[in-house]
C-alpha positions as CSV (number, residue, x, y, z in Angstrom):
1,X,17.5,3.7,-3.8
2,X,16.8,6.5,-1.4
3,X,16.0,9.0,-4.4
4,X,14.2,6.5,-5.5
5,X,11.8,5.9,-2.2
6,X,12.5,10.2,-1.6
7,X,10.0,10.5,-5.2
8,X,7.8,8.0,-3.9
9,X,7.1,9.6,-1.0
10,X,6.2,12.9,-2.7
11,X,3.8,10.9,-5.1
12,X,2.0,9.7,-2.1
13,X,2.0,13.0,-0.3
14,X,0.8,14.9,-3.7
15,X,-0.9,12.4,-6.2
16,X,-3.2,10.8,-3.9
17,X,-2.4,7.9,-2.4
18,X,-2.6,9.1,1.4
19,X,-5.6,10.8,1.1
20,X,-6.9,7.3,-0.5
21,X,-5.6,5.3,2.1
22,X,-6.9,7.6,5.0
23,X,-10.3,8.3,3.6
24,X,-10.9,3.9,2.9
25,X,-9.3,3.0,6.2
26,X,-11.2,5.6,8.1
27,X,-14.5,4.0,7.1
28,X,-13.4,0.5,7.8
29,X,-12.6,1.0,11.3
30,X,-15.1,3.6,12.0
31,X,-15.9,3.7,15.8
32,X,-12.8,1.8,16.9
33,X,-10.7,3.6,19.3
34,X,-7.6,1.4,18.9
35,X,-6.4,0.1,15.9
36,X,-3.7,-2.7,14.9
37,X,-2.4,-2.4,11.1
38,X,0.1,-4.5,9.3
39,X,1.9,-2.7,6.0
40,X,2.7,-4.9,3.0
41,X,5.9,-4.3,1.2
42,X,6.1,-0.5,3.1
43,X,9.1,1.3,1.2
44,X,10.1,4.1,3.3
45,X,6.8,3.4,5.7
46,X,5.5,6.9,5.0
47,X,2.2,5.8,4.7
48,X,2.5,4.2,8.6
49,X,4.0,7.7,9.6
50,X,0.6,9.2,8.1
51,X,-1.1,6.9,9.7
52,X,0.1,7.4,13.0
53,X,-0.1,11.4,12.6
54,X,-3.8,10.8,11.9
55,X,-4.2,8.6,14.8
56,X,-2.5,10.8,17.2
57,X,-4.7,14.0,15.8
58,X,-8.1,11.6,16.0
59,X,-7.0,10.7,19.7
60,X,-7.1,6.7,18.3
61,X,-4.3,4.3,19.5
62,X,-2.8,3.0,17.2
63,X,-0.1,-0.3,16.4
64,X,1.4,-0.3,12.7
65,X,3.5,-3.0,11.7
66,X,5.6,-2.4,8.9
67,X,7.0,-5.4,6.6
68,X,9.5,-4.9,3.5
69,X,11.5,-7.9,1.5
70,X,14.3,-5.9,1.2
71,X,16.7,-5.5,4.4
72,X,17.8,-2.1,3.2
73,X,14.6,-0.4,2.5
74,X,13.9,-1.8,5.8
75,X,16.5,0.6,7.7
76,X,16.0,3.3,5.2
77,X,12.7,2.7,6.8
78,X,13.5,2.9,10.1
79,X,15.5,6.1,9.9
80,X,12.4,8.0,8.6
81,X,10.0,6.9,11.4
82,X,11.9,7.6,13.8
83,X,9.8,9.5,16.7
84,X,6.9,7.3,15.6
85,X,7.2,4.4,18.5
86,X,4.1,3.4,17.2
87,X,5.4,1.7,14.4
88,X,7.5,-1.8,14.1
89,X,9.5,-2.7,11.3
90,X,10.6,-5.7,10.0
91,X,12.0,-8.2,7.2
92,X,9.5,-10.2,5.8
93,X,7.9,-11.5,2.5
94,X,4.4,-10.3,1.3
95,X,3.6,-14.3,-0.6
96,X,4.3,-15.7,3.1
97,X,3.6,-13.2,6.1
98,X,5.2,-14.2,9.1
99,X,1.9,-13.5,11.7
100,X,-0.7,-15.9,12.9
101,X,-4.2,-15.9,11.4
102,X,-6.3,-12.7,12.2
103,X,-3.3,-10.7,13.8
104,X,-4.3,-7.4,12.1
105,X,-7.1,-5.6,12.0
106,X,-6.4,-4.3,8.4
107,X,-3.6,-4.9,6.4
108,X,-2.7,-2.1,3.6
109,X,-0.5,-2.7,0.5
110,X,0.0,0.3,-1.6
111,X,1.8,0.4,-5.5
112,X,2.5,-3.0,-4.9
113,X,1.2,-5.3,-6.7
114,X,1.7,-4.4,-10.1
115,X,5.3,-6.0,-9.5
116,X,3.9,-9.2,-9.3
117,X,2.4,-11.5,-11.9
118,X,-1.6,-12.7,-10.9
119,X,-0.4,-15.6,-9.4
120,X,1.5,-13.8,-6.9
121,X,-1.1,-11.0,-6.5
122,X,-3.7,-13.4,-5.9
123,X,-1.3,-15.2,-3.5
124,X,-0.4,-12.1,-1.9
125,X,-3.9,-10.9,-1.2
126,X,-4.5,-14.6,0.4
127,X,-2.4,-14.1,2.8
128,X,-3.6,-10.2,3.8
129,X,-6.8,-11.9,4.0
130,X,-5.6,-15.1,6.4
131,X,-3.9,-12.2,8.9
132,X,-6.5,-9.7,8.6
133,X,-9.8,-9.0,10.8
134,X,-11.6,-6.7,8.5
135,X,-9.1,-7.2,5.7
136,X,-7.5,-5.3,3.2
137,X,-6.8,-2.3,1.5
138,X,-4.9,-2.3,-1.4
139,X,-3.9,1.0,-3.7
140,X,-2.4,0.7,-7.0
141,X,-1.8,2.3,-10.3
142,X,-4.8,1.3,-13.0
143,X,-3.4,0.7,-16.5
144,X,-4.2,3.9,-19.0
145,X,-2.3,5.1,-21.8
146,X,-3.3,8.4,-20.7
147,X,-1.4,7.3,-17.2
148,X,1.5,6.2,-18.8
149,X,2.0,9.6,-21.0
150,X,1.0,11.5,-17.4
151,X,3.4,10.1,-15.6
152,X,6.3,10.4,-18.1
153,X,6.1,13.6,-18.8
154,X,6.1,14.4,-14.6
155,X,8.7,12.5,-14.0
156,X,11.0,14.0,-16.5
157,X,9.7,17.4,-15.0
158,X,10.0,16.9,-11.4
159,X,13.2,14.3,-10.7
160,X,16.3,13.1,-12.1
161,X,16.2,10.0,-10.4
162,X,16.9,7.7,-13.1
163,X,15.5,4.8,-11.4
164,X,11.9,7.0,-10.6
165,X,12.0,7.9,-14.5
166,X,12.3,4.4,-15.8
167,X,9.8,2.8,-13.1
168,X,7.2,5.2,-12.4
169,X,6.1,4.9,-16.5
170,X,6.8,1.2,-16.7
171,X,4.7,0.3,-13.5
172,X,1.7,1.8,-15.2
173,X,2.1,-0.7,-18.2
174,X,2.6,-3.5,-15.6
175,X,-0.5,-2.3,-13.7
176,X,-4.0,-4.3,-13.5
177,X,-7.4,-2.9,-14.4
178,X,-10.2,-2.6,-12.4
179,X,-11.9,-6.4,-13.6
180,X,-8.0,-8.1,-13.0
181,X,-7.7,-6.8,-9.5
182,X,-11.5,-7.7,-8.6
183,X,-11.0,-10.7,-9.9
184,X,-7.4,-11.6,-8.4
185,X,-9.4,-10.4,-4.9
186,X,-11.9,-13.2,-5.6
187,X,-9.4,-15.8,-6.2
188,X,-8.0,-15.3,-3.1
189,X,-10.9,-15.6,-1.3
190,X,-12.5,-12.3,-0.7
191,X,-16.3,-12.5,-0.3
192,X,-17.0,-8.8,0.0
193,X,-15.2,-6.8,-2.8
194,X,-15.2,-3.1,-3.5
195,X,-13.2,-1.3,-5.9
196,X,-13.0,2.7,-6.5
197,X,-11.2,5.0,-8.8
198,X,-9.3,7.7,-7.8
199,X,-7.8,10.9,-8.7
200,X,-4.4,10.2,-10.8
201,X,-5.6,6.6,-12.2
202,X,-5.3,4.9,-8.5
203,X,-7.7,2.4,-7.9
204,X,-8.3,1.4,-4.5
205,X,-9.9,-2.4,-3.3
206,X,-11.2,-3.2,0.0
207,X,-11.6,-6.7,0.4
208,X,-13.2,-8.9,3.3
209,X,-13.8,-12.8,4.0
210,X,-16.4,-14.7,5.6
């Protein structure tokens, strides 16, 4: 498992999804000179440990809570961000976060949901929106047979994780398009939707309520 969250981490760093995240989260809390954020289903959290870094470098305050189902990605979790005080980890499930309404200024949830069925994405993003402020930012892969052959082919290259080499191509198959992730955002209640493509077939959807 930690080979498996060590490739992750380098297809944040490299393929785009930090850049993403920092570039969308940036403009949503323009002007803001402290920031609370709540991490759905965080891995190894180092997407909170960029966040943080940017914070510190932006002189922006910062609180990032952390959340992962699973106990033991949890304290994989913890033993990366260590010297990051700024961050709080814990066990909890993304279907029924464990924080009052409007806790979080954003919540993020990055390669994700293409795990779940629609049901459960749509369920998901309903409860990013009930904790959220200025809701969500989601990043996920964006189905593409061109995707799938990319990623293969990179991760018979650059790992021997076997557990990276059967996911990584598999979780682009599983992924949503652009219309079924707009669409699971409205079912959940998002009034204000944007989506964007990015570099390396990511799509990224900022979603708001009322």
């Amino acid at each position: 498992m930690e080979g498996s969250l060590s490739d992750l981490r380098t297809v944040n760093r490299y393929l785009g999804d930090t850049r993403a995240l920092l570039k969308h989260l940036s403009r949503k809390v323009q002007g803001q000179q402290h920031i609370s954020v709540l991490d759905v289903a965080t891995g190894s959290a180092d997407l909170p440990v960029a966040l943080v870094e940017w914070a510190r470098k932006n002189g922006i305050g910062i609180q990032v809570t952390a959340v992962d189902l699973n106990s033991r990605i949890v304290e994989i979790a913890r033993k990366y961000a260590t010297g990051y005080p700024e961050i709080k980890l814990l066990v909890a499930d993304a279907l029924q976060l464990p924080f009052r309404d409007h806790s979080f200024d954003v919540v993020l949830c990055s390669k994700t949901l293409h795990h779940m069925k629609e049901p459960e994405a749509v369920r998901a993003m309903k409860e990013m929106l009930r904790v959220a402020r200025r809701g969500f930012i989601v990043i996920d892969l964006r189905r593409s047979w061109v995707a799938y052959a990319l990623i293969y082919v990179l991760t018979r290259i650059f790992t021997s994780n076997r557990m990276t080499r059967y996911d990584g191509p598999l979780s682009v198959l599983k992924a949503f398009t652009v219309g079924e992730l707009r669409a699971c955002a409205a079912k959940a209640g998002a009034t204000t939707i944007d989506v964007h493509r990015e570099p390396f077939w990511l799509l990224v959807v900022s979603g708001e309520s009322a």
